[in-house]
N, C-alpha and C positions, 0 to 999 in steps of 0.2 A: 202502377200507382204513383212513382215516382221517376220520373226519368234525370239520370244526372250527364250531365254533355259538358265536356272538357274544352274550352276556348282559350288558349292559352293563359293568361293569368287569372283568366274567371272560370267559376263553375256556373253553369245554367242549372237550376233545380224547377224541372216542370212536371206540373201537378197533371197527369192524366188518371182520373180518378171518378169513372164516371161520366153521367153526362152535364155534368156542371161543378166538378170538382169535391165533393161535397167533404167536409175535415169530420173523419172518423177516425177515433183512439190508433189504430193502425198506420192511415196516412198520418198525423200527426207525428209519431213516434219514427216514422220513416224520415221527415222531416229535420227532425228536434236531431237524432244522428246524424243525417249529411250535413247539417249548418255545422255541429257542433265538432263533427271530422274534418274539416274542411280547413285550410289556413288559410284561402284564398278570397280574393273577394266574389261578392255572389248575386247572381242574377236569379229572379224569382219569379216564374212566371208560369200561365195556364195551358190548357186546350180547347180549342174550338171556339166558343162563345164565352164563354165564362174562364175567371182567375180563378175564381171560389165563390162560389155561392152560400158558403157559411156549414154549420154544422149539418149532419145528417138528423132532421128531423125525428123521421121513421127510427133510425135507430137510438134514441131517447127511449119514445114509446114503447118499443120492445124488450127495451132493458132496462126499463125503471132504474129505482135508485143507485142501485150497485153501479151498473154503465156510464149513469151520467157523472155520479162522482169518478168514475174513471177518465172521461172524456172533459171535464173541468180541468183535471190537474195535467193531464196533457195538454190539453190547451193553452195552461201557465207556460208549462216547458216548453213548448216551440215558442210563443211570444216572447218569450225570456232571452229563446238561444238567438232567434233572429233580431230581437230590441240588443244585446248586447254583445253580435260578433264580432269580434275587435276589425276585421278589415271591411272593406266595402261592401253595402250591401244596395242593391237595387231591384226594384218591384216593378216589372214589366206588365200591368194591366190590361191583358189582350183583351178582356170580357169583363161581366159582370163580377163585381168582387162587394159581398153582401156581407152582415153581421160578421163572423169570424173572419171571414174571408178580406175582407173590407181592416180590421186591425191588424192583421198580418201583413197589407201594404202598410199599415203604417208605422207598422215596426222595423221597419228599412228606412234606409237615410235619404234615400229619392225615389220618388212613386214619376212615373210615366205612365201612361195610360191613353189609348189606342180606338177603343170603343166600351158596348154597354152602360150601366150604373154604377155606382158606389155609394154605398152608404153603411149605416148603424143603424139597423131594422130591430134589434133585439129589442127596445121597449113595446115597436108594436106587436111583438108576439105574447110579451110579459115576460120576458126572463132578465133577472139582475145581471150586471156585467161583475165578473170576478174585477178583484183589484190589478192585477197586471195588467191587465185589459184598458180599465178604466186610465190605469196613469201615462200606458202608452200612447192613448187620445191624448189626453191633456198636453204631454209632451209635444206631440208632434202639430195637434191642432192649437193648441196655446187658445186665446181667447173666445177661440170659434171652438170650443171643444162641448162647451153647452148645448150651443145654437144646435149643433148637428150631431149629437149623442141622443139630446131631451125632442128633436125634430123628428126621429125617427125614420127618415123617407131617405130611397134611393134615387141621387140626383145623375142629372148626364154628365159626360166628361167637362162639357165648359162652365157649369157651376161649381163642379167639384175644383177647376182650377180658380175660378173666385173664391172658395172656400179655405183654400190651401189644403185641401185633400189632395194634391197631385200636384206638381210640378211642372208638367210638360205636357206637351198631348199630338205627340207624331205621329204620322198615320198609320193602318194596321201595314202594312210592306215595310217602314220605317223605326217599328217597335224594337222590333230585338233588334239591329244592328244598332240604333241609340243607344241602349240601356248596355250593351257592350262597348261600345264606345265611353260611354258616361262610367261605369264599371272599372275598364283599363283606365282612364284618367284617375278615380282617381286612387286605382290600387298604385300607381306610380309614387304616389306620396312617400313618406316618411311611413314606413308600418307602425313605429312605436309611439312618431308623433299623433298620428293619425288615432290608433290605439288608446292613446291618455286622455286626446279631443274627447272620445266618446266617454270615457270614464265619465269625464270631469261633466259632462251635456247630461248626460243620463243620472250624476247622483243623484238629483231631486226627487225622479221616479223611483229609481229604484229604493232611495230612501222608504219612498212613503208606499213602495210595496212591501218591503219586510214590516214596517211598521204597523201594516195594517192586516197581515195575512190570516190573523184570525177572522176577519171578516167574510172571509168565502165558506165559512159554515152557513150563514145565514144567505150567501148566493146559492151553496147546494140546496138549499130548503124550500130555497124560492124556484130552482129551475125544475123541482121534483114533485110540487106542491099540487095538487090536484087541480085548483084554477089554471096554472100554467098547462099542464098536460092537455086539458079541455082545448085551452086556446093553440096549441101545437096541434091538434088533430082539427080543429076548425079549420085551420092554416094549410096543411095538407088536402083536405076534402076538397076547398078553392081550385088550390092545384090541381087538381084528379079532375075535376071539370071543365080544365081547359080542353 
């Protein structure tokens, strides 16, 4: 589910979960504990084809309400532990990194990216973004956070680097030895100064997610709402006919 690989001052935390990664309450919570055990800086990355291809669908459907407000609030907590780990963190995009999958690189401080898409697909399926979600974009995509939130489409690696979705885009041989590279640089810093950088970057978000956290009542409503479920099993049927 989760593999964790020791490189000297970094942890590698790779998502084999599947065949496209997919973030169920489980991998999440596998997740949300290795960032949050970890003092070290952190390298993020997938298997195969894909980084993440976002939530498990299918299991919405199957566990209605109960699961998905389970699978929301895990969702906050890895974004949270990965948006605010005090030392470095780096997002190795070997693949496809979709809706969930796709905010969880950009809740790391440098996205690289190798092959596949990237995008914020969750409007075209109908589901509201929770508030951590939403201000992690904002943060990290700054003015381009509309464009490609309210656009809804998964783009290729070299619009995603016009977009400022990513960073860099070394090639797949080239992936993880960068992002460990990139990683040991710059865990070499100052840990505390490094540390308080983030604080001091991150208050604005994280401000205005505690500010706002009532708001993910009216996200569970919406991801649990019968129009939405329609449009998730339309979503999946696509797929079953590839």
């Amino acid at each position: 589910m989760l593999i964790t690989e020791d490189r000297g001052d970094v942890a590698v935390l790779r998502i084999e979960h599947g065949r496209v990664g997919a973030l169920d309450v489980e991998l999440l919570d596998a997740l949300t504990e290795a960032v949050t055990a970890s003092d070290r800086a952190l390298v993020i990355t997938g298997s195969g084809a894909s980084f993440s291809a976002g939530v498990d669908l299918r299991r919405i459907l199957d566990g209605g309400r109960p699961y998905t407000e389970g699978l929301l609030a895990a969702l906050s907590r890895t974004f949270r532990a990965v948006f605010d780990h005090p030392r470095p963190t780096v997002a190795a995009v070997n693949g496809h990194a979709i809706a969930g999958g796709c905010v969880l690189a950009l809740a790391c401080d440098s996205r690289l990216m190798s092959g596949g898409r990237i995008g914020l697909t969750e409007l075209a399926v109908g589901v509201p973004f929770p508030t951590s979600a939403l201000e992690i974009i904002r943060h990290a995509l700054g003015s381009r956070a509309g464009h490609v939130l309210l656009g809804a489409r998964a783009e290729d690696r070299e619009r995603a680097l016009t977009l400022g979705m990513v960073d860099e885009l070394p090639e797949p041989g080239e992936l993880l030895p960068r992002a460990l590279a990139l990683a040991t640089e710059l865990a070499a810093r100052s840990p505390e100064s490094y540390r308080l950088a983030k604080v001091q970057l991150h208050r604005p978000a994280n401000a205005a997610i505690e500010a706002t956290a009532g708001n993910d009542a009216a996200v569970l409503t919406g991801w649990a709402s019968d129009d939405t479920r329609l449009r998730i099993g339309a979503v999946l049927e696509a797929l079953d006919r590839r």
